[in-house]
C-alpha positions in Angstrom: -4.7 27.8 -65.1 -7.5 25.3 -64.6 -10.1 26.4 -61.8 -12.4 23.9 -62.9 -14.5 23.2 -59.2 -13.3 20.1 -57.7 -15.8 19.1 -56.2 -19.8 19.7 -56.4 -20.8 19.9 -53.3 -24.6 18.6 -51.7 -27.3 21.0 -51.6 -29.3 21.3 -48.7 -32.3 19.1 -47.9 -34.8 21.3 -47.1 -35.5 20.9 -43.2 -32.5 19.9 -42.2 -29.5 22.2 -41.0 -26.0 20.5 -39.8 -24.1 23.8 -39.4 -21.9 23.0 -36.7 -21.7 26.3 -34.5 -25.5 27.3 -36.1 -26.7 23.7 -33.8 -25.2 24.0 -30.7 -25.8 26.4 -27.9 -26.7 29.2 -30.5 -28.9 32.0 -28.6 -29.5 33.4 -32.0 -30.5 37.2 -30.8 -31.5 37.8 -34.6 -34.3 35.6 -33.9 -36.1 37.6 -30.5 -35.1 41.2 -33.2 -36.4 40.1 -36.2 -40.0 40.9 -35.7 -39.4 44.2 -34.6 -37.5 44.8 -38.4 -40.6 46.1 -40.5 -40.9 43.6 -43.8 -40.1 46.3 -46.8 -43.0 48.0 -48.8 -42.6 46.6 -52.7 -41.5 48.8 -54.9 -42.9 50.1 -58.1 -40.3 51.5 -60.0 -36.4 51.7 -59.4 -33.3 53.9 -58.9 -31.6 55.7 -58.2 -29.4 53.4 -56.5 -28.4 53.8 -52.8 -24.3 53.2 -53.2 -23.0 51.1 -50.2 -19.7 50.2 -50.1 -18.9 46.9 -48.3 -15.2 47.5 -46.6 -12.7 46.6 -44.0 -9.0 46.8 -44.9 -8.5 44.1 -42.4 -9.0 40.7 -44.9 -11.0 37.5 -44.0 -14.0 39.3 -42.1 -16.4 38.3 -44.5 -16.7 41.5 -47.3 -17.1 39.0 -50.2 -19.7 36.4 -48.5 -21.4 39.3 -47.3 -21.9 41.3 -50.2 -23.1 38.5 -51.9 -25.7 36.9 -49.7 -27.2 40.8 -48.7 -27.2 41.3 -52.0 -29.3 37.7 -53.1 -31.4 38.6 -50.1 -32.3 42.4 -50.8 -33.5 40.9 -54.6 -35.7 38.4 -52.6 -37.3 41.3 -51.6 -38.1 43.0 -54.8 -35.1 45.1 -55.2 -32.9 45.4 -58.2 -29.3 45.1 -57.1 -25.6 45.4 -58.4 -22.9 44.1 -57.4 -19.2 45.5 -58.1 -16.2 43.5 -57.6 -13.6 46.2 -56.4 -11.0 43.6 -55.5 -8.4 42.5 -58.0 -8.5 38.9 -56.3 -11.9 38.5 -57.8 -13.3 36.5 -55.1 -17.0 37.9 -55.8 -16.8 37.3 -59.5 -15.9 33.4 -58.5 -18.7 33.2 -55.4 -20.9 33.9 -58.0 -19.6 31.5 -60.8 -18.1 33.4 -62.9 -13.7 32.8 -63.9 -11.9 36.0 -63.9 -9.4 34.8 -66.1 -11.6 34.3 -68.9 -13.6 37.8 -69.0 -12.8 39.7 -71.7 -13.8 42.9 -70.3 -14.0 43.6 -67.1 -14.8 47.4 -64.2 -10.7 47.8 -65.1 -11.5 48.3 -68.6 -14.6 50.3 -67.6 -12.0 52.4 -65.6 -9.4 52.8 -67.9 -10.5 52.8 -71.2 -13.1 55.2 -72.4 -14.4 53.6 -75.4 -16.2 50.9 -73.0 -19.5 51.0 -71.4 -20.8 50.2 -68.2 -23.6 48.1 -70.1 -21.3 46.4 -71.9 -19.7 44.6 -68.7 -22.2 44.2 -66.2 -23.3 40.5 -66.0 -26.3 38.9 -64.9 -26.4 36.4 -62.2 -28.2 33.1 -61.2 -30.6 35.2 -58.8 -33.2 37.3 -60.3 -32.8 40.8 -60.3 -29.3 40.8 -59.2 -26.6 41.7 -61.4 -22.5 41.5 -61.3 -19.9 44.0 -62.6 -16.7 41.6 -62.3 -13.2 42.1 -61.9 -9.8 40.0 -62.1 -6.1 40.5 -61.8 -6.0 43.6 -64.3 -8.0 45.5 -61.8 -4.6 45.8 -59.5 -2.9 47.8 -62.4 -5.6 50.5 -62.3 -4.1 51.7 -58.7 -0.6 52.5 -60.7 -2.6 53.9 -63.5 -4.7 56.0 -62.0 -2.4 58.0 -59.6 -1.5 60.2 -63.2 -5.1 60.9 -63.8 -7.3 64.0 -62.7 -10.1 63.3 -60.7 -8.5 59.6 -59.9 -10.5 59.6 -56.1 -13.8 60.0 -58.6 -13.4 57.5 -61.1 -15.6 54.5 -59.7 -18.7 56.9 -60.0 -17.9 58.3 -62.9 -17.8 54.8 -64.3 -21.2 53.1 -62.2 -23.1 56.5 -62.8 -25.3 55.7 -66.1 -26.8 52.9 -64.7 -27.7 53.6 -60.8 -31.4 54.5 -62.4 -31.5 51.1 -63.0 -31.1 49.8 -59.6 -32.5 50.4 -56.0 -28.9 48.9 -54.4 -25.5 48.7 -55.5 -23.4 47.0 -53.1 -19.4 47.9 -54.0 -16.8 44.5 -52.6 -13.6 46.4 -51.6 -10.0 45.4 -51.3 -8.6 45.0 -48.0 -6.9 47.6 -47.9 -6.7 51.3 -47.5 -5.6 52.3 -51.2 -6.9 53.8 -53.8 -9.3 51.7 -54.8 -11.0 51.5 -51.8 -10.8 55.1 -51.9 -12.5 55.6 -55.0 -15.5 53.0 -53.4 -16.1 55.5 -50.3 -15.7 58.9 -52.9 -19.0 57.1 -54.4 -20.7 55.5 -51.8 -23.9 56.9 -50.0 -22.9 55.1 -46.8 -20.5 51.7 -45.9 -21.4 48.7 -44.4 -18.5 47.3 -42.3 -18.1 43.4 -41.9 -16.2 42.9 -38.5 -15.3 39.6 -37.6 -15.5 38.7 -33.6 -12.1 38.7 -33.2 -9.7 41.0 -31.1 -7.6 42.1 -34.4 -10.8 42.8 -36.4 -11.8 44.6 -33.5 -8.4 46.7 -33.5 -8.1 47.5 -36.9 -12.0 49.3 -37.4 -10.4 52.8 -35.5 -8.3 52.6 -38.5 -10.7 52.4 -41.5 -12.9 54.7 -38.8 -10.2 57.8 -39.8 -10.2 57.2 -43.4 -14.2 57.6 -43.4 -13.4 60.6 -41.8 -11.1 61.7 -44.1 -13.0 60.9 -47.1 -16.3 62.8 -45.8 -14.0 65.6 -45.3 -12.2 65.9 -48.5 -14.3 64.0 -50.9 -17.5 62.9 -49.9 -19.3 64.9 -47.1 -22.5 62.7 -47.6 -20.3 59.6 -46.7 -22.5 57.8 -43.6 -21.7 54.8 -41.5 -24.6 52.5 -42.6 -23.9 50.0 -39.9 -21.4 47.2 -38.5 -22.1 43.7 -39.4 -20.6 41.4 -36.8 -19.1 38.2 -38.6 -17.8 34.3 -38.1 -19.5 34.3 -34.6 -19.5 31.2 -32.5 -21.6 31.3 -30.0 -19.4 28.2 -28.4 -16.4 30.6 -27.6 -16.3 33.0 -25.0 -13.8 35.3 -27.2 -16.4 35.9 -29.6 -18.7 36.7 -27.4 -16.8 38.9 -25.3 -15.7 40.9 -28.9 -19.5 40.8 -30.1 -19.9 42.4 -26.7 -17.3 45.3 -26.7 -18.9 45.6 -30.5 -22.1 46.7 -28.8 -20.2 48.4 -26.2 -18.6 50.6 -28.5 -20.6 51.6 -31.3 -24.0 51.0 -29.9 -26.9 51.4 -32.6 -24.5 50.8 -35.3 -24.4 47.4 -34.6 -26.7 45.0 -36.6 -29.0 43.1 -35.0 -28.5 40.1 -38.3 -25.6 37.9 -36.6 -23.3 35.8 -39.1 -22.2 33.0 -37.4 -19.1 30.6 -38.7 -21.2 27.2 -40.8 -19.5 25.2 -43.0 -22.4 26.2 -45.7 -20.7 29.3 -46.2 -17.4 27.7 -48.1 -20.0 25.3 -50.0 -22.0 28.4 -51.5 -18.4 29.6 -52.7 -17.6 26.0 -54.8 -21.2 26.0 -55.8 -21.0 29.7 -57.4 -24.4 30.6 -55.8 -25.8 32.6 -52.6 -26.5 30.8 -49.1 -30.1 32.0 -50.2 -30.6 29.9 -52.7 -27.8 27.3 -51.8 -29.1 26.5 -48.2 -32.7 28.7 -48.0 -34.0 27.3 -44.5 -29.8 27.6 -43.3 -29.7 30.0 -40.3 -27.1 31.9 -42.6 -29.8 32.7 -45.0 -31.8 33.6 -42.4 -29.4 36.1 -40.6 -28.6 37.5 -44.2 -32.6 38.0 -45.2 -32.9 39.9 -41.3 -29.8 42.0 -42.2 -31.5 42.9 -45.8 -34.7 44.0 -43.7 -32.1 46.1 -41.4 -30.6 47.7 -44.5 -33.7 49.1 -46.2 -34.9 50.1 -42.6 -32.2 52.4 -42.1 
């Protein structure tokens, strides 16, 4: 099938911003909080890497864009970051530029075949210090497969281990859903970073992927933490978003990120043009909500 991008979309002038919810009415809180974020200390050596798994089993919240824009903006600040595509839909793999269907190893071979390396498939990206294991199609066979094998919850880190010396921050896309894959993300994950879109679903469906935390500190992982919740595709327009973004506070208090992602057309142009808003739209307020929520992250 030919995924060949359609279109090439227009970069942005620098100085300009035309982000339609970003230009009107926006109070932009992440503005009055991001001086009290301390700027992070530079680093002279790496690793290991701090595991954080980026889920929600509910999809469309923003997991993929997410991942990929923290991730551009944590190696703005002089940190050496992977990235793991954990979904079978490959939607990280293509935000970043890279077709799925034409890898000829991808983290389901790394899973399921032994003679493979991690070295062997991890990619580097168009942003310094920031590199990609991908993922395609094949990956949704490895949730049959590995029900018959010991240790299945376990095999993620098994896999990523060898290299998190090599990095300060991997940052693990998940499915959305609830299986085993996304199991096998919070078995290895220091903490998870949850993307919750300001909408009443979204809202619903976190008490869910709150019990399966639970149960995976319990019974898996009992250094599994609750990094923070990242609230998503805000418009600061609608009074439903508002009123979600406000029960979000409401209900999980310090949890909450201060960074704010609000709904911009850039976000769909970073995805044709295979790059991060950071580099796609630098002066966008997305890139600046996404830089803030990198300073969050190594705060915490």
């Amino acid at each position: 099938m030919d995924t060949t991008r359609p279109i090439e979309p227009r970069r942005e002038q620098l100085g300009t911003e035309d982000d339609t919810a970003d230009s009107v009415g926006d109070p932009r809180p992440e503005q009055t909080a991001a001086a009290e974020i301390p700027e992070p200390a530079p680093l002279t050596d790496h690793g290991p890497a701090r595991v954080i798994a980026v889920a929600n089993q509910k999809g469309g919240v923003g997991k993929t864009t997410s991942t990929i824009n923290l991730g551009a903006a944590l190696a703005e600040c002089g940190r050496r970051v992977l990235l793991v595509d954990f979904d079978p839909q490959g939607a990280l793999s293509v935000g970043l530029g890279v077709q799925p269907h034409q890898l000829e190893t991808t983290v389901y071979n790394l899973l399921m075949e032994r003679d493979v390396e991690v070295d062997e498939v991890i990619l580097p990206t168009s942003v310094e210090g920031m590199d990609l294991l991908p993922s395609n199609i094949d990956l949704s066979a490895a949730e049959v497969q590995l029900v018959f094998e010991v240790g299945r919850e376990q095999a993620l880190g098994r896999a990523i281990k060898p290299v998190l010396d090599h990095y300060v921050v991997v940052l693990i896309d998940c499915q959305p859903s609830l299986g085993l894959l996304t199991i096998n993300a919070l078995a290895c994950a220091d903490a998870v970073l949850i993307p919750l879109a300001c909408e009443f679903f979204s809202l619903r469906g976190v008490a869910l992927l709150m019990d399966t935390i639970d149960k995976v500190r319990d019974r898996l992982n009992p250094n599994l933490s609750i990094l923070g919740i990242l609230a998503t595709m805000f418009d600061p327009r609608t009074l439903h978003t508002r009123e979600v973004r406000h029960r979000v506070r409401d209900a999980f208090g310090d949890l909450v990120f201060e960074a704010v992602i609000n709904r911009t057309v850039r976000f769909p142009e970073t995805t044709v043009a295979g790059e991060p808003i950071t580099t796609w739209a630098p002066t966008s307020a997305g890139a600046t909500a996404y830089r803030l929520l990198a300073r969050e992250v190594l705060a915490r």
